[in-house]
N, C-alpha and C positions, 0 to 999 in steps of 0.2 A: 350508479347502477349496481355495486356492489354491495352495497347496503340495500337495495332497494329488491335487490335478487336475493339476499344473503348470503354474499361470497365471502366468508369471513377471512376464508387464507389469503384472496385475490388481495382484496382489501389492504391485511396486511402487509403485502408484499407492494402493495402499491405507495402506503404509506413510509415503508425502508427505502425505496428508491427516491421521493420525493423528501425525506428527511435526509440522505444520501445530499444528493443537489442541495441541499440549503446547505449541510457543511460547507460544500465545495464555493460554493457563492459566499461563504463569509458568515453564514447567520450559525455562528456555533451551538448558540442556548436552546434556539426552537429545533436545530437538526440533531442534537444531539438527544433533545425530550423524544421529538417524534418519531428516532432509530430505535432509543429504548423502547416505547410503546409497542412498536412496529414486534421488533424482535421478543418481547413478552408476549403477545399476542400468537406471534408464530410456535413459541416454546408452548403453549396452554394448548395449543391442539394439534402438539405432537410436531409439525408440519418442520421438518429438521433439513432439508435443503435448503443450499446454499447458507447456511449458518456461520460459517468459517466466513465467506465474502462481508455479512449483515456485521458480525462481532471486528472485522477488519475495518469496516469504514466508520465504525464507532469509535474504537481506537484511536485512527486518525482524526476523528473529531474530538477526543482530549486532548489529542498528541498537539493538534493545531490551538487550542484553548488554552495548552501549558501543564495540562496533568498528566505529569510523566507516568507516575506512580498504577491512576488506575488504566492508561493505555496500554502498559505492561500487561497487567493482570488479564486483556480482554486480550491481547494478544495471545500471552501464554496459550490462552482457552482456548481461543482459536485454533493454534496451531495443535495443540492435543487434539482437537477436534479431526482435523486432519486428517492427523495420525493415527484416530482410531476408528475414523470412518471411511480414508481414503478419498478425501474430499480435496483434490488435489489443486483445482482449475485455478484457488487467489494465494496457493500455498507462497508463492516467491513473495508476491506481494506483502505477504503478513511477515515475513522476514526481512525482506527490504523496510518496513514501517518498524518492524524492532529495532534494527539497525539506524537508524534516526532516531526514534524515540529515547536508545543508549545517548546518542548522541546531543539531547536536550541541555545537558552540565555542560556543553561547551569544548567540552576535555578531547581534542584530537586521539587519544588513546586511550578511550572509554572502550572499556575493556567489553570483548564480546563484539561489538556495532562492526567490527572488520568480519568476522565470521557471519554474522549475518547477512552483511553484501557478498561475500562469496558463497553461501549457502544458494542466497535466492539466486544467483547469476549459474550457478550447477543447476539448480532445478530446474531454472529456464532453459537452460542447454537441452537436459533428456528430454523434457517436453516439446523443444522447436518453440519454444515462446520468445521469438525475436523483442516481442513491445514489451515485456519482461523484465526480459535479459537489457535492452537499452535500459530501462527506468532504473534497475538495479546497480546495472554500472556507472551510469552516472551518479548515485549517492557515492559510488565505493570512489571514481574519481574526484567526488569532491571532499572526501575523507583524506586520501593521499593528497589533493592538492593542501590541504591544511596541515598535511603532517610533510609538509615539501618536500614529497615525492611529485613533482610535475612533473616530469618526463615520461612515468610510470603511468601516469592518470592519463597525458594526451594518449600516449600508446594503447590504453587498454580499451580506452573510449572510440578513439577513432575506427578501432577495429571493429565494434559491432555496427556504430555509427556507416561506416564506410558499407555498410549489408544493403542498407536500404537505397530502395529505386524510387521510391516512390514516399507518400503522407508527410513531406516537409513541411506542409503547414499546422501538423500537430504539436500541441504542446511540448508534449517529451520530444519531440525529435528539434524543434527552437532552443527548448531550454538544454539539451546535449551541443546541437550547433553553436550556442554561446556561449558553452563552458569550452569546447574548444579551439572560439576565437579568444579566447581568455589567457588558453594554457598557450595559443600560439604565441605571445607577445612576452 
């Protein structure tokens, strides 16, 4: 219909969510062509919403591929981005995904990946972004548990963990409930 109406932004936006999902499914090479395309299309006619989200989940589709290097760079972007438009709503996110992407070398004290799980775990605070603030702290506990700090990591996890009443069958809230049957033993 997009094409056939010529909704050329529709279109692209349609195309970033659906190359979005392919990263997330595992198919790095087509979701990572089809974000680029997607996000070139949108920069050619201006159309600069949610830019910061599109340039975040391409990241993370190097970041998941293994290029540390250029998911840096799209991060950086991103987060400038941000910061110079005020485009706040994947701000934690794009700091929680630096903070792992530091942490690609392996190196429990890859310098920097600590401040950026605590950056995006404050931004989540001022904004009430609970799903955030959980996704964040479980990178930052599973940093401490590497640097054996366990005690520090069940503590800091359980506490946001312990908020929620309710969406235990989501991902992030599985993948926290198992890191702290992990840190329990």
């Amino acid at each position: 219909m997009c094409n056939e109406q010529g909704f050329t932004e529709l279109l692209a936006w349609a195309k970033c969510f659906l190359a979005w999902a392919l990263i997330e499914q595992g198919n790095l090479t087509e979701g990572i062509a089809k974000l680029s395309e997607g996000i070139a299309v949108l920069n050619s006619i201006r159309s600069l919403i949610s830019r910061s989200l599109f340039l975040g989940a391409l990241a993370d589709g190097y970041r998941k591929a293994g290029d540390a290097k250029r998911a840096l760079e799209l991060l950086d972007e991103a987060i400038d981005w941000a910061n110079r438009t005020g485009e706040r709503f994947y701000e934690c996110e794009l700091h929680r995904l630096k903070g792992e992407v530091l942490l690609m070398g392996h190196d429990p004290n890859a310098p920097g990946a600590d401040n950026c799980f605590h950056t995006a775990i404050e931004l989540a605070r001022v904004q009430s972004a609970k799903s955030w603030e959980l996704r964040a702290t479980t990178s930052l506990a599973q940093l401490l548990t590497k640097q054996g700090k366990r005690d520090e990591a069940r503590t800091r996890l359980a506490d946001i963990y312990n908020w929620f009443t309710e969406g235990f069958e989501t991902a992030d809230l599985k993948d926290a409930k198992a890191l702290l049957n992990d840190l329990a033993t």
